[in-house]
N, C-alpha and C positions, 0 to 999 in steps of 0.2 A: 664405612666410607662409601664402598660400590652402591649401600641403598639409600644413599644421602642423593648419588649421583642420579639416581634411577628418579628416587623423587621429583628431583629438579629438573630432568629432562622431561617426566609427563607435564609438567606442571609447565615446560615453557611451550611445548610441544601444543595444550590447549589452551595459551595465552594467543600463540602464533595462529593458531585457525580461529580462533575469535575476532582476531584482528583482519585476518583476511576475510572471512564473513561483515566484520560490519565494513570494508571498505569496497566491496564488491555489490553491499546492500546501497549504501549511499551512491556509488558509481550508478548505476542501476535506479536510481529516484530521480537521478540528475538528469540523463539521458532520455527517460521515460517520464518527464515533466510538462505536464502539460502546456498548451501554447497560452498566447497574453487572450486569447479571445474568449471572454469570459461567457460566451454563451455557447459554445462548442460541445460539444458533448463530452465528460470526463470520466472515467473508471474510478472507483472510489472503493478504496478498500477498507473495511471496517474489520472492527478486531473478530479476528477469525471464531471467536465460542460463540457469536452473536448467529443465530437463523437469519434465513431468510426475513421472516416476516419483520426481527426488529430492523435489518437494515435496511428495508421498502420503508417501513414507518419512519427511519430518521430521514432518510432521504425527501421523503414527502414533507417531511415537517419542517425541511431547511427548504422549501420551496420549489424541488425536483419532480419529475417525473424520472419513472425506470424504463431507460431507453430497449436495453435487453440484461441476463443475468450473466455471472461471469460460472469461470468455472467451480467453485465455491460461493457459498450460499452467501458469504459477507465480502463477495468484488460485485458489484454490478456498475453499468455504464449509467448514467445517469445525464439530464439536461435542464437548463433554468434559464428562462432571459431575465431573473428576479437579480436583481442588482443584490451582488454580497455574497450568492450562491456558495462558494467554493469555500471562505470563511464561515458562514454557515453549516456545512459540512463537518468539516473540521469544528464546528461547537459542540455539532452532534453524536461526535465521537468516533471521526474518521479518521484512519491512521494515516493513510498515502492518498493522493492525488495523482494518477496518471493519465498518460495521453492514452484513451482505450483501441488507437493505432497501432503502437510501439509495443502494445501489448498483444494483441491479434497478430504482428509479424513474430514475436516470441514464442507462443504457443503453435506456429506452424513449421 
């Protein structure tokens, strides 16, 4: 009975930090969402196993320029006045879209 119990308390124990991780993840996307002006400059996070080099190449290939890098090789700030830009991005396999503001006051 006590290791039924033990069981069930790990087991809600890492239901409860998962849930507070993904609602502190989304809190956190929301706030750090970039603005309506679609040619602003945006932080673009691309899936983390990705280099450097592929995410300068998706970036360029949805019509960007790499404004500067983040601090991992798959955030870089990027800019487009190409109409679609940011949907684009997201074709090419970006995870997040953030304001690369919101992110610069975080990292200080």
């Amino acid at each position: 009975m006590a290791e039924r119990r033990e069981k069930h308390r790990g087991r809600n124990a890492a239901l409860t930090l998962a849930l507070l991780a993904a609602s502190l993840g989304a809190m956190g996307a929301v706030t750090m969402a970039p603005g309506d002006d679609e040619t602003a400059p945006v932080a673009v996070l691309f899936p983390l196993w990705w280099d450097g080099d592929r995410s300068f190449l998706a970036t360029v290939a949805a019509g960007g320029v790499v404004v500067r890098e983040g601090a991992v090789s798959s955030l870089l700030v990027t800019q487009s006045s190409e109409p679609g830009f940011r949907r684009k991005l997201q074709a090419a396999g970006a995870w997040l879209l953030l304001d690369p503001k919101a992110i610069a006051a975080c990292l200080k």
